[in-house]
N, C-alpha and C positions, 0 to 999 in steps of 0.2 A: 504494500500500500504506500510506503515512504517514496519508494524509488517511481511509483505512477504519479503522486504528487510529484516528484523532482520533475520528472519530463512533464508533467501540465505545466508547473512553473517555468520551464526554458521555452515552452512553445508559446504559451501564453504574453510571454515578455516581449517575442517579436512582433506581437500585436498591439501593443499599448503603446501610448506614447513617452517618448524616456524621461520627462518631467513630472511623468500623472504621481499622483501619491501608492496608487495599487503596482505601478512597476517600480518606486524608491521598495516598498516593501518588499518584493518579492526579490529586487537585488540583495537588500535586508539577509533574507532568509538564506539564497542561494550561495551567498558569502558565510555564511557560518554553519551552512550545512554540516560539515564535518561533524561538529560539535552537537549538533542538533539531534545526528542521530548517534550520536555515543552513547545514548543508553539499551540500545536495541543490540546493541554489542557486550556489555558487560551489565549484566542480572544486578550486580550491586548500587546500579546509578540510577537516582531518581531521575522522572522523567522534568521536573521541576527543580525549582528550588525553594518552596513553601516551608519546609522545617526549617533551613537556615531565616526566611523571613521571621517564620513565628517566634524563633529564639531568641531574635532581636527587638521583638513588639515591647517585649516591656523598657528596654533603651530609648526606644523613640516616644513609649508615653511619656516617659520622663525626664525628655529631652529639655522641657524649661525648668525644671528643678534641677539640672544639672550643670545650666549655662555654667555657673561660674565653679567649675573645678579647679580653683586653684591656681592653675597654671596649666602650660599644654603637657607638663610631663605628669601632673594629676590624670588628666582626661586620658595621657595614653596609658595610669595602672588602671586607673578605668573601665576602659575599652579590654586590658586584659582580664580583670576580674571579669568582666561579662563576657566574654569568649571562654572562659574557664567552667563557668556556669550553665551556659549553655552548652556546651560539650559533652558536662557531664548528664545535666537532662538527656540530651541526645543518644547518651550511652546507657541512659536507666540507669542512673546515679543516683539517691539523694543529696543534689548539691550541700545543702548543710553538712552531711554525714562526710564530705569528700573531702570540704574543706577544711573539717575540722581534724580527719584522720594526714590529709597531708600539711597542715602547720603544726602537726604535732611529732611530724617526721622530719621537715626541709631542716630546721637545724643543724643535723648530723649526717644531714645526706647531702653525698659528695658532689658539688657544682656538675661535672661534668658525666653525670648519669642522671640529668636531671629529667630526662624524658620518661624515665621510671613513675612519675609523679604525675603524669598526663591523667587523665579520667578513662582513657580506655588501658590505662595498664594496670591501675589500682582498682578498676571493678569488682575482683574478688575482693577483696580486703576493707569493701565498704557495703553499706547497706544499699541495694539496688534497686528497694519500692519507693520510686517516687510518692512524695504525698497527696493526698487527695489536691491541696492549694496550691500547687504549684503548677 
């Protein structure tokens, strides 16, 4: 079905005119085909990207309560606590339980093994029912 879409979109493109906004889109498409269909190739890739938006919904609602972080190097530990968080949602983590089992470790554990500490590597060793509120 992709690849009969592909050929409507190259036959269709000769037909339009190359300013209309339907052939901008369809050049759109045809330039990132690649990508487009890389998930019909690999079972692991969503056809979307919906989970990374939703993980980031609660940053953007409280994107005015956060105007003034500080500084930009505030906003960028920030940004990494909520990439940290969301991750581990992602992974079926209790973010609380995750980050409380790795501040309780990064101490003594050595800089340069520090991908050990990721949410998908520390899964076993934390609780992994998210809560109902979260």
């Amino acid at each position: 079905m992709l690849e009969s879409l592909k050929q409507w979109f190259e036959e269709t493109l000769g037909k339009l005119s190359r300013k209309s906004d339907t052939a901008k889109a369809i050049r759109y498409a045809l330039g990132r085909w690649e990508a487009m269909v890389r998930y019909r190739d690999d079972g692991n890739i969503e056809i979307d990207n919906n989970a990374a938006e939703r993980s980031l919904r609660a940053a953007v609602l409280g994107r005015k309560n956060y105007l003034f972080a500080g500084s930009d190097a505030g906003g960028e530990r920030a940004a990494a606590i909520y990439s940290l968080i969301g991750s581990a949602k992602l992974n079926g983590i209790d973010p609380e339980n995750y980050l409380r089992n790795v501040l309780s470790r990064i101490a003594d554990h050595p800089v340069n093994r520090i991908e050990e500490l990721l949410p998908w590597n520390v899964a076993a060793s934390v609780q992994t029912v998210i809560p109902e509120a979260a």
